[in-house]
C-alpha positions in Angstrom: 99.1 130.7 81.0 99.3 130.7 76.8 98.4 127.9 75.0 101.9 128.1 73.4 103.5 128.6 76.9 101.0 125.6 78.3 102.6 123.4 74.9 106.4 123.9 75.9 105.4 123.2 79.2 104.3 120.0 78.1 107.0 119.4 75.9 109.9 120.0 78.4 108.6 117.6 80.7 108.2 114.5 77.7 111.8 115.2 76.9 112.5 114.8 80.7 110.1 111.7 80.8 112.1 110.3 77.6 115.2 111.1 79.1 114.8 109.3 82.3 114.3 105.9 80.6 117.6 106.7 78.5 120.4 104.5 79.9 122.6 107.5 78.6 121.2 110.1 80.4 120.7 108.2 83.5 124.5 106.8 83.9 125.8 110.2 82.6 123.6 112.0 85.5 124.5 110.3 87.7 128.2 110.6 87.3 128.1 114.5 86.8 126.4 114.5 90.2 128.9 112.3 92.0 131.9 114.9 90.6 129.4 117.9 91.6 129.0 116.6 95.3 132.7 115.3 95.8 133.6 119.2 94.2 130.5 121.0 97.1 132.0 118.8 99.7 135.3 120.1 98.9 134.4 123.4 100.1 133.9 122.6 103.7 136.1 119.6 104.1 138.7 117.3 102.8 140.9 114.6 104.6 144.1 116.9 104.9 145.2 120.5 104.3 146.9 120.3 100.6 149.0 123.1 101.4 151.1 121.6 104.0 153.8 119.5 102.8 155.5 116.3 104.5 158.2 115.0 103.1 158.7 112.3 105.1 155.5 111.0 103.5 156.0 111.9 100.2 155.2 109.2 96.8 153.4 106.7 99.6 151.1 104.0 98.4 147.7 103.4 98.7 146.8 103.0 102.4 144.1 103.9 105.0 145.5 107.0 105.7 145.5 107.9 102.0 143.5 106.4 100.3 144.9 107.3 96.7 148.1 107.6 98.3 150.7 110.8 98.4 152.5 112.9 95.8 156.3 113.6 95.5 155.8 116.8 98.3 153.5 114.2 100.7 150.4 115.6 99.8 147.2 113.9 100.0 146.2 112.7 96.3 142.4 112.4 97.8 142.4 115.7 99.1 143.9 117.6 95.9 141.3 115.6 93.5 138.5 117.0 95.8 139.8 120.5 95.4 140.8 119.8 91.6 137.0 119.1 91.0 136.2 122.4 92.4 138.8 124.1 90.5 138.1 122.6 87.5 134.1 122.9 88.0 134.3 126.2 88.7 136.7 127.5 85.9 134.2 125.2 83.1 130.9 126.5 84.5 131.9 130.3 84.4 133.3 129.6 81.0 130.2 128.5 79.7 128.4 130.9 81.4 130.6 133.7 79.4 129.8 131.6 76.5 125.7 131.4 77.0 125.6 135.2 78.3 127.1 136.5 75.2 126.7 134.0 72.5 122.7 133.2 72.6 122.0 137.4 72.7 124.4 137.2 69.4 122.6 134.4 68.2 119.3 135.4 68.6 120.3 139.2 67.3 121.1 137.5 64.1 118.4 135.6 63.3 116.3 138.3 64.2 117.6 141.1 62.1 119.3 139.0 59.4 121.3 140.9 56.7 124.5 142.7 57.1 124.1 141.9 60.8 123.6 138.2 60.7 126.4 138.0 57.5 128.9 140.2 59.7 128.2 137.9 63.3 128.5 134.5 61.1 131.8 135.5 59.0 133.3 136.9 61.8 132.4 133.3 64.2 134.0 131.3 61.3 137.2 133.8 61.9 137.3 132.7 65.5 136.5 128.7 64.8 139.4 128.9 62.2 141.5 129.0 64.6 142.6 125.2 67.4 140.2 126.6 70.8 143.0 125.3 72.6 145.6 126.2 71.1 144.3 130.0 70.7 143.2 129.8 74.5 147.2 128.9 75.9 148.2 132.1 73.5 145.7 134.7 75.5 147.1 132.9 78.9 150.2 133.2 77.4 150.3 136.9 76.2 147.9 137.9 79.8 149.9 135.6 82.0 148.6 132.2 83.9 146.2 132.0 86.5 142.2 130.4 86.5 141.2 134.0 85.5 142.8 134.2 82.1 142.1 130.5 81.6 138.4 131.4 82.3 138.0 134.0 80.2 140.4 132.2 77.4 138.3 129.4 77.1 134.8 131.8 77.7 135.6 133.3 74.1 135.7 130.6 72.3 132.3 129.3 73.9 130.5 132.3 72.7 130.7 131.7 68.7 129.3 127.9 69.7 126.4 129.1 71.7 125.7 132.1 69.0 125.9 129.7 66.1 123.0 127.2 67.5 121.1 129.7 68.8 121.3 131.3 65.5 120.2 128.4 64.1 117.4 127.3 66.3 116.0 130.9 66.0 116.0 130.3 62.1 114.0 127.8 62.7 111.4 128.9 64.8 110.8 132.1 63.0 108.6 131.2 60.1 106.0 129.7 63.1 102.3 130.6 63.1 103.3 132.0 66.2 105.9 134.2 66.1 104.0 135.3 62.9 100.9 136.3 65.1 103.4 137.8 67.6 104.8 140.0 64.8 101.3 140.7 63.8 100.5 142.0 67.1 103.4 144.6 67.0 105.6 142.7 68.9 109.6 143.4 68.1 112.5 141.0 67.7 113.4 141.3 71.1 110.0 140.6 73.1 109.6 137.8 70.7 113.0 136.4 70.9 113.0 136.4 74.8 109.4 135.7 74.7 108.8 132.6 71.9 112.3 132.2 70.4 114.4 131.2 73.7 111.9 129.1 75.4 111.4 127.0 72.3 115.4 126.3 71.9 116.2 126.4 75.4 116.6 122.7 75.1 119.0 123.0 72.3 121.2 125.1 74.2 121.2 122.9 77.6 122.4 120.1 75.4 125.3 122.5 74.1 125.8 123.4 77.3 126.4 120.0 78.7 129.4 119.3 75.9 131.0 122.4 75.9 131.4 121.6 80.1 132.9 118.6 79.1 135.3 120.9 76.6 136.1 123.1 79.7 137.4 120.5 81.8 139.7 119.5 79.5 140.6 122.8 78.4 141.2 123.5 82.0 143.3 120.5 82.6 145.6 121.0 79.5 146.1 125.0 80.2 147.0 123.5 83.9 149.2 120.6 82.2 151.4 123.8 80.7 151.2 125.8 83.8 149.2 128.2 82.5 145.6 127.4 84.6 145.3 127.6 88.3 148.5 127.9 90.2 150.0 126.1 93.0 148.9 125.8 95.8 145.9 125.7 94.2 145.3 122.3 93.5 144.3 121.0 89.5 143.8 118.0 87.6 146.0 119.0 84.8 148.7 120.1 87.0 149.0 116.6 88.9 149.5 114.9 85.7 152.4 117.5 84.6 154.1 116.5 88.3 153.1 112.9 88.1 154.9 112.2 84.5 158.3 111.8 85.3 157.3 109.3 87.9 155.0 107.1 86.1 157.4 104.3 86.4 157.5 103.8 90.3 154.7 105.7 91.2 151.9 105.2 88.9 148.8 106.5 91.2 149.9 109.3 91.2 148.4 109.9 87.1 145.8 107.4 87.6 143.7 109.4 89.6 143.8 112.2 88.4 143.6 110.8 84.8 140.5 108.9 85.8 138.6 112.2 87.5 139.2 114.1 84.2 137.9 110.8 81.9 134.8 109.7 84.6 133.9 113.7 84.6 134.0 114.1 80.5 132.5 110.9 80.1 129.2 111.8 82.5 128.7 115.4 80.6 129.1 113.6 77.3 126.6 110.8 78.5 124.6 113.2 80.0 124.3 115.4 76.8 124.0 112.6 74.4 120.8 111.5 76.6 119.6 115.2 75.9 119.8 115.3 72.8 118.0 111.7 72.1 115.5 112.9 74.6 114.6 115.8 72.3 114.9 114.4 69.2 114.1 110.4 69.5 114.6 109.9 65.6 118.3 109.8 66.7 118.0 107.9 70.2 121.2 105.4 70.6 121.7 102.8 73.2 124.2 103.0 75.5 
């Protein structure tokens, strides 16, 4: 092991020490795993099968049987959340994935090569964050048709100027290191130093990103399922409950309020959970919760 490799050893596991005693990142942890194991359970068991209807126990109340009671077709409310968190989990953490997989590369590209590259890669991410995320996201499902696919992918593009912008500027940063300067001296190239000194140095940076634009996905998810254009029935989705729960809000109100609170407890842990990140790494700036 490097010296250098031996110091951002040590360093990642401060920020982890520092992060465990931050209220923040504790709550916010703790939450995002709660939604993560109620989403893995989901894929070997819920209370009822949400694609068989009962009408003769549709819009019931909260009762042992159903514990967040029924919808207007007699479905479990329980049961759909538990699939909604796997939908909704699922079409955020590929997003970001298609946001980190092609965004950091772009990123570190143009802080490596600078010039027309990095010029053309910035001006053309300010094109892209000119235009509303979401509202540029419901046009490609729109234009490509609904379904978690497009949804995926919509919201994936607009995650990949975000990552390539801070990786971009983490890069900048770590470039005029005695380091990378001795790397470049022993005839190392931008790329073996990027995936060598650049990336492990600002992974920490980008796991903090990562965290807030997962929060971003749900509810990008949820509103593209709101205007049917996200996962379709009978697939189950946050958003989607809330579009058939609005016009009966009046005599049925649970059947928003769960939902409503699964998308708020989820983008409240990740937005915890990132905040304690990034006071972790950069202390000057911790908060209390």
């Amino acid at each position: 092991m490097t010296i250098e490799q031996t110091a951002v050893d040590l360093s990642q596991r401060h920020v982890l020490r520092r992060a465990f005693s931050n209220a923040s990142f504790v709550v916010g942890l703790a939450i995002t795993l709660t939604i993560a194991i109620v989403a893995l359970v989901s894929l070997f068991w819920a209370p009822y099968d949400v694609t068989k209807l009962s009408v003769a126990s549709r819009v019931q109340g909260l009762s042992w049987a159903h514990p967040f009671g029924t919808d207007h077709l007699g479905r479990d409310i329980l049961s759909m959340i538990m699939l909604g968190a796997r939908n909704s989990i699922a079409v955020a953490l590929v997003a970001v994935g298609i946001g980190m997989g092609l965004g950091v590369p772009l990123g570190l590209w143009a802080a490596a090569r600078g010039g027309w590259i990095d010029e053309v890669l910035m001006r053309t991410n300010d094109v892209i964050f000119a235009f509303p995320s979401l509202l540029s996201a419901v046009m490609i499902t729109a234009i490509f048709g609904p379904g978690a696919i497009n949804a995926i992918i919509a919201i994936g593009i607009f995650n990949i100027p975000v990552f390539a912008r801070v990786a971009r500027g983490g890069a900048l940063a770590i470039w005029p290191r005695e380091f990378v300067l001795a790397a470049k001296a022993c005839g190392k190239g931008g790329f073996l130093i990027s995936a060598e000194h650049i990336l492990p140095n600002i992974a920490n940076l980008l796991l903090v990103q990562a965290t807030i634009q997962f929060a971003l996905g749900i509810l990008a998810e949820a509103g593209l399922s709101y205007l049917g254009l996200g996962a379709q029935p009978p697939m189950p989705s946050w958003g989607r409950m809330l579009f058939d729960a609005q016009t009966r809000i009046a005599v049925a109100p649970h059947l928003a309020l769960f939902p409503g609170m699964a998308i708020v407890l989820t983008v409240l842990g990740l937005n915890l959970l990132g905040d304690g990140l990034r006071d972790a790494i950069d202390p000057k700036q911790r908060r209390t919760l």
